[in-house]
C-alpha positions in Angstrom: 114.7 58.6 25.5 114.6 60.6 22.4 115.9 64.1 22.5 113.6 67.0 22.1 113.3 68.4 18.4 110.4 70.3 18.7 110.5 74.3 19.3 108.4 76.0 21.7 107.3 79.6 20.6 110.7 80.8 22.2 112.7 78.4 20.0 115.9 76.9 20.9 116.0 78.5 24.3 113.4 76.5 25.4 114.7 72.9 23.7 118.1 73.6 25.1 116.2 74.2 28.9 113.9 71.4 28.6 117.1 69.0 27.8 118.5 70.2 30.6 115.5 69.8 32.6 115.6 65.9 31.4 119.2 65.8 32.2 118.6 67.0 36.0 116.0 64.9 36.1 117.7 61.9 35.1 120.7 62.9 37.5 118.3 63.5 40.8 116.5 60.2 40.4 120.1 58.8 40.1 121.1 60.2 43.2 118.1 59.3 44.9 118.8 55.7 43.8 121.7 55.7 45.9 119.6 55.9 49.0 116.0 54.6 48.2 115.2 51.4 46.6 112.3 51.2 44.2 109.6 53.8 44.4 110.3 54.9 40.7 107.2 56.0 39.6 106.8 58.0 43.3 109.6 59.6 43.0 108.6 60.3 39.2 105.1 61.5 40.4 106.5 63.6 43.1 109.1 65.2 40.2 106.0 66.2 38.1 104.7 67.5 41.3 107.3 70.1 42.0 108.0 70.8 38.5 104.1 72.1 37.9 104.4 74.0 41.3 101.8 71.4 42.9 102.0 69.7 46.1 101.4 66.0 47.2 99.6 63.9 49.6 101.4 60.9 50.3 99.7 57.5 51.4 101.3 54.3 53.0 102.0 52.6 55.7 104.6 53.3 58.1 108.0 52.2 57.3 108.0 52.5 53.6 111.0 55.4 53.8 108.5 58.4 52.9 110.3 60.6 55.1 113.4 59.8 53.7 112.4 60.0 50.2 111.2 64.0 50.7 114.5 64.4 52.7 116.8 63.1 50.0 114.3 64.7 47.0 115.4 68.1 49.0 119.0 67.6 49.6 119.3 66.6 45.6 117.5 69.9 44.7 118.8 72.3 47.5 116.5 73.4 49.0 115.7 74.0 52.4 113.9 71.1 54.4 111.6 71.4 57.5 109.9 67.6 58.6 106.7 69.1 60.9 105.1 66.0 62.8 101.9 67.1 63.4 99.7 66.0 66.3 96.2 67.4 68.1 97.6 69.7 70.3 99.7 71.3 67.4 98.9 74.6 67.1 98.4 77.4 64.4 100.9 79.4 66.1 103.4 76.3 66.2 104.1 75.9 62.5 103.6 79.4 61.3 105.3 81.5 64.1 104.5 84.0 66.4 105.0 87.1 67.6 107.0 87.7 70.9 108.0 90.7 73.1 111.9 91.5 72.8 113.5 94.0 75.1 116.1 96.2 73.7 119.0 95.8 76.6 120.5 99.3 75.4 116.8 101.1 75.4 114.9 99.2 78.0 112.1 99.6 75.0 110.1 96.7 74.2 109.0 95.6 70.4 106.7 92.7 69.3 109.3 90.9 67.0 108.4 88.2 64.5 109.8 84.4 65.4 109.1 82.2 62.0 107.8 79.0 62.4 108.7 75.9 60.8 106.6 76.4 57.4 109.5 79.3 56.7 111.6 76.4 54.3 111.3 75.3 50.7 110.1 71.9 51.0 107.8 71.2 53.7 107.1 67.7 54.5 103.4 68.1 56.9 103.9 64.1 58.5 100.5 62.6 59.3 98.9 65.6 58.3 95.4 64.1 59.5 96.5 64.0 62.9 95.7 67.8 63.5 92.8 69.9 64.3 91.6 71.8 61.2 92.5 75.1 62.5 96.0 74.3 62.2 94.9 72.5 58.8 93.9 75.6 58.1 97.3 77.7 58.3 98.6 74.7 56.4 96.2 75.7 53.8 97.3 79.2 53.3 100.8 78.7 53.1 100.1 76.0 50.4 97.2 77.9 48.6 98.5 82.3 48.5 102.7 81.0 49.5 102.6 83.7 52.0 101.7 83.8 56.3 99.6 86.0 57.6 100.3 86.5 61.4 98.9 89.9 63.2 97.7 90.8 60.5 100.9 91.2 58.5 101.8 89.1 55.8 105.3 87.5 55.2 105.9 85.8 51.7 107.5 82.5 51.5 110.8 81.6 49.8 109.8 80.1 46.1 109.8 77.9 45.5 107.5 76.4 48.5 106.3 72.7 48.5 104.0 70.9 50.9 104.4 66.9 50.8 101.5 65.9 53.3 102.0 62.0 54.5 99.4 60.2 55.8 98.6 57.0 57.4 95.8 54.5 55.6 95.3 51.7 58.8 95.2 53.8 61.7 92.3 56.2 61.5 91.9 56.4 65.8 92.0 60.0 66.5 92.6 61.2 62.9 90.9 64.4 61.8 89.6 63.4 58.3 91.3 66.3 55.6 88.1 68.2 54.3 87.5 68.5 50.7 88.3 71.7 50.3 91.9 70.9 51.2 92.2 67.8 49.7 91.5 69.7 46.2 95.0 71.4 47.0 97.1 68.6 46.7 97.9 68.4 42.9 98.5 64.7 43.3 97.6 61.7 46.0 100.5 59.1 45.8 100.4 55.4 46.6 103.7 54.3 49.0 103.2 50.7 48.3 105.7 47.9 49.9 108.4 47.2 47.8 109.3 43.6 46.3 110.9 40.6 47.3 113.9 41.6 45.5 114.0 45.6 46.8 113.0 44.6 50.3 116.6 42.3 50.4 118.1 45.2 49.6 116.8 47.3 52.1 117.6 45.3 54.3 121.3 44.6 53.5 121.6 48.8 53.0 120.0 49.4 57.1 121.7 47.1 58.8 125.4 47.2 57.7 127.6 50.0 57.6 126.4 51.3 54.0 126.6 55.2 54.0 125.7 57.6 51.2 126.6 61.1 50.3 123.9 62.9 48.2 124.7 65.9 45.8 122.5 68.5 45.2 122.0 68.4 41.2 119.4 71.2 40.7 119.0 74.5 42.9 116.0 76.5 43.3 116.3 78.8 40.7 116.9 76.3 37.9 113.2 74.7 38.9 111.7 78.0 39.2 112.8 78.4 35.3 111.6 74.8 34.6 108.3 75.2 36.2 108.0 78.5 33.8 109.1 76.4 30.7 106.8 73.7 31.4 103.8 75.8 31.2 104.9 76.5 27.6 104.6 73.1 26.3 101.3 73.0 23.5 98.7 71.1 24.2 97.2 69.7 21.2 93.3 69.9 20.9 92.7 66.5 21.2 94.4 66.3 24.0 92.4 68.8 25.7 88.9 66.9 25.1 90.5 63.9 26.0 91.1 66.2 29.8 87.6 67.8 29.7 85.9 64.0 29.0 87.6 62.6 31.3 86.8 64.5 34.1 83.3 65.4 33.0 82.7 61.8 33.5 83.3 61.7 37.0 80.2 63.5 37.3 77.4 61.1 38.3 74.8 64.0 36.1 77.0 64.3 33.4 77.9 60.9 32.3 75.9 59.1 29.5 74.5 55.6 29.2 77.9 54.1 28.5 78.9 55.6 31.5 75.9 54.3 33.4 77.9 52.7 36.3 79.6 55.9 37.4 75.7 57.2 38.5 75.8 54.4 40.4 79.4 54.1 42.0 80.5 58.0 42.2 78.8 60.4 45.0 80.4 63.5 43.3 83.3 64.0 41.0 86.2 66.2 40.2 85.9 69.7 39.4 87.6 72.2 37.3 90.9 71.9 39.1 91.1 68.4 38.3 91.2 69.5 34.7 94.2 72.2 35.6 96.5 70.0 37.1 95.9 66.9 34.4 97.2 69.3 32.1 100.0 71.1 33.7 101.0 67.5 34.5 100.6 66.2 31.6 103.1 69.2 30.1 105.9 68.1 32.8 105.9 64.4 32.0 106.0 65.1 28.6 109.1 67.2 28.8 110.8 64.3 31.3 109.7 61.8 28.3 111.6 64.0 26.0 108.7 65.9 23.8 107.5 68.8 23.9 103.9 68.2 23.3 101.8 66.6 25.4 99.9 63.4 24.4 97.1 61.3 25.7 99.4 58.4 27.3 100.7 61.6 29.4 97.2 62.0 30.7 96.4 58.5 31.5 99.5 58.2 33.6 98.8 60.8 35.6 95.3 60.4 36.2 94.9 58.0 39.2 96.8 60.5 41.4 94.8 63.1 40.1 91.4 61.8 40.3 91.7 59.7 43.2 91.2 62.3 45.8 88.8 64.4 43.7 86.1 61.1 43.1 83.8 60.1 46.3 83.0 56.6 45.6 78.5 56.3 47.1 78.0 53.9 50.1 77.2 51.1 47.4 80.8 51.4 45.7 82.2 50.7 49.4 79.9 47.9 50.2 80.6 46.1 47.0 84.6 46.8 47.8 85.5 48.8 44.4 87.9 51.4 45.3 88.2 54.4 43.6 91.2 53.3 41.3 88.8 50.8 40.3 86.2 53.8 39.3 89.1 55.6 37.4 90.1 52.8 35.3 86.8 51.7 34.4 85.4 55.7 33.3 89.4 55.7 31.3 88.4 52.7 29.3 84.9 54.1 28.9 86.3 57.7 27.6 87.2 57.2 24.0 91.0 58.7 23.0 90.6 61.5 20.5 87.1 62.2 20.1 85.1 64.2 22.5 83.2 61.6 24.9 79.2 62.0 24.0 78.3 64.2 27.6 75.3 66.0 28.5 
């Protein structure tokens, strides 16, 4: 990796924190190496995640060590960790809190005191999110959206900084409450679990069912990543760059997209909106410092745009019959989109 050269309008304060942030980063996927195998570019996707003060949706089946991989990813950054298994007769009140009446023994007087729920920690990690009604999706949602609770009509701020990693099962759909749209938009990125190889799933193996033990050591602490999130909104964006965003998500839009774009009128419903184009680039600035620049290119933006996109475009009922997935759509509109010139858009 090469070091960072270039100076952000604060100068060499901000080189010498960005190669720090590179260092930490390099020294928390390190640790979690010593207790998950593979998942390299999740665990890099759920790094840019925290660094741009996003949150994640997690996809896979069970068994694939997502729950461990948000445990470790907490215990490396020290921060506080509450696992929330959520199910339909989960309540608001059940992972926000709730107000209960205390009796002072001394005055015999009795107060309405605040309990705090689960959703009071740092990292939050919301386990088959879809398995809840969507009132209780709904408290989720303004904890992750406005970081603060709002119970009896009081608010109480959460400790920054606050992350929600959302898992949810792909095969079993039975009793599911499908995430609406709305909420779905929150979720800065929607990761892939995918099995590991041949090679990975030996080790696995060998690491569960011996007597192998790990110690993890916290590497980064929450006020170093509430610096790093603040230095990664510094990074420029060159204008280039920028088009290449706006293009490419313009082009999602079945009304927007020109003839050489004719299939996405045919394969999308609807397509990402504005904050599609937000989080893109506030991505793209974090996986350009973890690269080692400070200046974000257009490779920075293509690697980040299947989680971006993929729960932002709704494939039509003729996408789904044919059996092209919505990765499929995203690749094909990120050949279409030239690189550097503005793509030709109504």
């Amino acid at each position: 990796m090469e070091p960072i050269q270039q100076k952000s309008h604060d100068g060499q304060q901000d080189v010498a924190l960005a190669q720090t942030l590179v260092a930490a980063y390099q020294k928390v996927t390190g640790e979690l190496s010593k207790l998950i195998v593979g998942q390299n570019e999740v665990i890099e996707q759920l790094m840019i995640a925290i660094l741009a003060r996003g949150h994640c949706l997690l996809e896979g089946v069970p068994g694939l060590a997502k729950t461990l991989m948000v445990r470790g990813l907490a215990q490396v950054m020290d921060l506080k960790f509450r696992r929330i298994q959520f199910t339909p007769d989960l309540m608001p009140a059940d992972i926000t809190g709730t107000e209960v009446i205390y009796e002072d023994s001394a005055t015999g007087k009795r107060n309405l005191t605040f309990l705090p729920g689960p959703l009071f920690a740092q990292m939050i990690l919301a386990d088959e999110i879809n398995r809840t009604p969507p009132k209780t999706q709904s408290a989720l949602l303004e904890a992750m959206q406005e970081h603060s609770i709002t119970i009896g009509g009081k608010t109480y701020p959460l400790t920054e900084p606050f992350f929600v990693l959302a898992t949810q099962n792909p095969i079993e759909q039975e009793g599911t409450y499908p995430l609406p749209e709305a909420q779905r938009d929150r979720f800065l990125f929607h990761v892939k679990v995918t099995y590991p190889n041949r090679e990975q799933e030996r080790e696995i193996v060998g690491r569960t069912t011996s007597a192998f033990e790990t110690t993890m050591l916290p590497v980064i602490t929450g006020p170093e990543i509430i610096a790093c999130q603040t230095l990664v909104r510094r990074v420029p964006v060159p204008d280039h760059v920028m088009d290449f965003v706006l293009d490419l998500v313009r082009c999602t839009r079945p009304k927007e997209a020109d003839q050489k774009l004719s299939f996405v009128k045919e394969l999308v419903e609807w397509g990402a909106g504005p904050r599609a184009c937000q989080y893109l680039t506030l991505g793209g600035k974090v996986r350009a410092v973890l690269q080692g620049r400070f200046h974000v290119t257009i490779d920075d933006i293509e690697a980040i745009a299947q989680p971006v996109l993929r729960h932002r475009v709704i494939p039509t009922f003729n996408a789904e019959a044919e059996g092209i997935n919505v990765d499929e759509i995203i690749d094909r509109i990120l050949k279409a989109v030239p690189r550097g010139t503005p793509a030709n858009v109504l």
